[in-house]
VODRENSE-506637 format. One record per residue (C-alpha): x, y, z; residue in three letters. Coordinates in pm, whole numbers, plus 50000, padded with zeros to 5 digits. Example, Ala and Ser with C-alpha at 12.3 -4.5 7.8 and 13.67 -1.06 7.14 Angstrom:
% VODRENSE-506637
512304955050780ALA/513674989450714SER/
//
This chain:
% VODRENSE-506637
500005000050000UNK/501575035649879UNK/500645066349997UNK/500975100249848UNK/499875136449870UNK/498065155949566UNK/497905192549477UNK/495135200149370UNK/493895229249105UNK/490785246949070UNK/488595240849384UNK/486135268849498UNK/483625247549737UNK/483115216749901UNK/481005200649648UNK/484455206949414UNK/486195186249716UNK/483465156849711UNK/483965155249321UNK/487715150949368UNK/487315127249616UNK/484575105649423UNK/486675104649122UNK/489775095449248UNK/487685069849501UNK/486095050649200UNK/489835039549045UNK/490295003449120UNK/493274999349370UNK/492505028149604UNK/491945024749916UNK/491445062450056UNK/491145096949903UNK/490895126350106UNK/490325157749982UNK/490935189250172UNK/489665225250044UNK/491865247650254UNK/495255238550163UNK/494125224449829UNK/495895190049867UNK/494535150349862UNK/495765121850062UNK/495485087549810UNK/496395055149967UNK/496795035449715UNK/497814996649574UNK/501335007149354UNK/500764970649197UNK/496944980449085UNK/497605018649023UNK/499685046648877UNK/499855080048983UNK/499635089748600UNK/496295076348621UNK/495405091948981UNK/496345126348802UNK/494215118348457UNK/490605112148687UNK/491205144148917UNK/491615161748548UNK/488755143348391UNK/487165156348702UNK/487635188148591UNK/490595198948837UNK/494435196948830UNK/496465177748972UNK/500325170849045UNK/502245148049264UNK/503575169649592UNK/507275162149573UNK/506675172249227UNK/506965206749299UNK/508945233149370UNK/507685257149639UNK/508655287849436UNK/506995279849124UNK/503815270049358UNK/504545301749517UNK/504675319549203UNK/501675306049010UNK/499215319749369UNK/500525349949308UNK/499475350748920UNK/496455337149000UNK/495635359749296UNK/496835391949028UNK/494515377748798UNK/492055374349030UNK/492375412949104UNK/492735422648763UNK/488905407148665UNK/487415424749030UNK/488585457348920UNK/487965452548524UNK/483725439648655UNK/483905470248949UNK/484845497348649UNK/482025481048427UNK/479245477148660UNK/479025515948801UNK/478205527748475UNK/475785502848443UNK/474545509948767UNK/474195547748692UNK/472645540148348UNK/469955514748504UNK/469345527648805UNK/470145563648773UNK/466865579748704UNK/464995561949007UNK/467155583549234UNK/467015615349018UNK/470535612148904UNK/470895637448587UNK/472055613248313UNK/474145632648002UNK/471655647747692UNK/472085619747451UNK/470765591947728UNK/467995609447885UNK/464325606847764UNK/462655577547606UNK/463875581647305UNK/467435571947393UNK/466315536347529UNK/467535519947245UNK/471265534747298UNK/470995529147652UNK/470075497347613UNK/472885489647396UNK/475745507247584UNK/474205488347895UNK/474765455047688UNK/478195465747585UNK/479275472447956UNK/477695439348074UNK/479245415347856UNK/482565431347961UNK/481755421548313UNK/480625387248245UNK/484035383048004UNK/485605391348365UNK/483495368648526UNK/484375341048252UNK/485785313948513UNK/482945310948703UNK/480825305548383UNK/483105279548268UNK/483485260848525UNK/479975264248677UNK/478295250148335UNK/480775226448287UNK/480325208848648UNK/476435213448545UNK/477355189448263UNK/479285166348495UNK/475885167248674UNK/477695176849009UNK/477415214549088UNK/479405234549283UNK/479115273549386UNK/480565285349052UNK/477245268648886UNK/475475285049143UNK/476675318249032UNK/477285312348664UNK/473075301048717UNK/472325334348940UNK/474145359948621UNK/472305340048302UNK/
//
């Protein structure tokens, strides 16, 4: 019996945890999986005669997830690829923040007597307010792409998680 420790990619919830675990759980010859959220890792005991890591790695991906063996890597690149990942995640809350207030002040703007420019006032200028509104709103959903993606695609693994939850909530 072997025992090893995952890294694992791409978990927002607990249901992404449970789908981790189930996948890896189903592969003949092992004995445990344990999935844990917070530090984004998996515990697999395993039978080595039965089972290949390879193949522990391809049903976490088919999964939908990443996954890499733990003495596999190097704590600086793991380091490094948070910190691109946490930038990114910045990046796409400040690109959907810049989007939505104009939005906001289009939508909303005349229920609280905000003054909105010439061109955009009256009824007559729905149809260009519509459309600017539709301009600034896909932007913010192509910022919000990764929950989309991964929220319909666990929809179509019939095992949802809180990114379907919120790719559902913004359709």
């Amino acid at each position: 019996m072997r025992q090893e420790q995952y890294e694992i990619d791409g978990m927002v919830c607990a249901s992404c945890a449970q789908t981790v675990e189930k996948a890896v759980g189903q592969l003949k010859g092992v004995k445990t999986a344990n999935v844990n959220l917070a530090t984004e890792k998996m515990q697999v005991a395993y039978d080595e005669r039965k089972l290949e890591p390879a193949q522990i790695v391809t049903a976490v991906e088919h999964a939908g997830y990443g996954a890499k063996l733990q003495h596999q890597l190097i704590d600086q690149q793991q380091a490094q690829k948070k910190q691109r990942q946490k930038q990114q995640m910045k990046t796409d809350l400040m690109g959907a923040i810049l989007l939505t207030l104009p939005v906001l002040y289009l939508a909303m703007g005349s229920m609280f007597g905000w003054v909105l420019p010439n061109f955009l006032g009256g009824s007559a200028a729905l149809g260009k307010r519509a459309i600017i509104e539709l301009l600034l709103t896909s932007g913010v959903f192509y910022f919000g792409r990764q929950h989309w993606l991964k929220g319909f695609s666990s929809l179509l693994r019939f095992h949802p998680n809180m990114d379907s939850l919120v790719a559902l909530g913004t359709w």
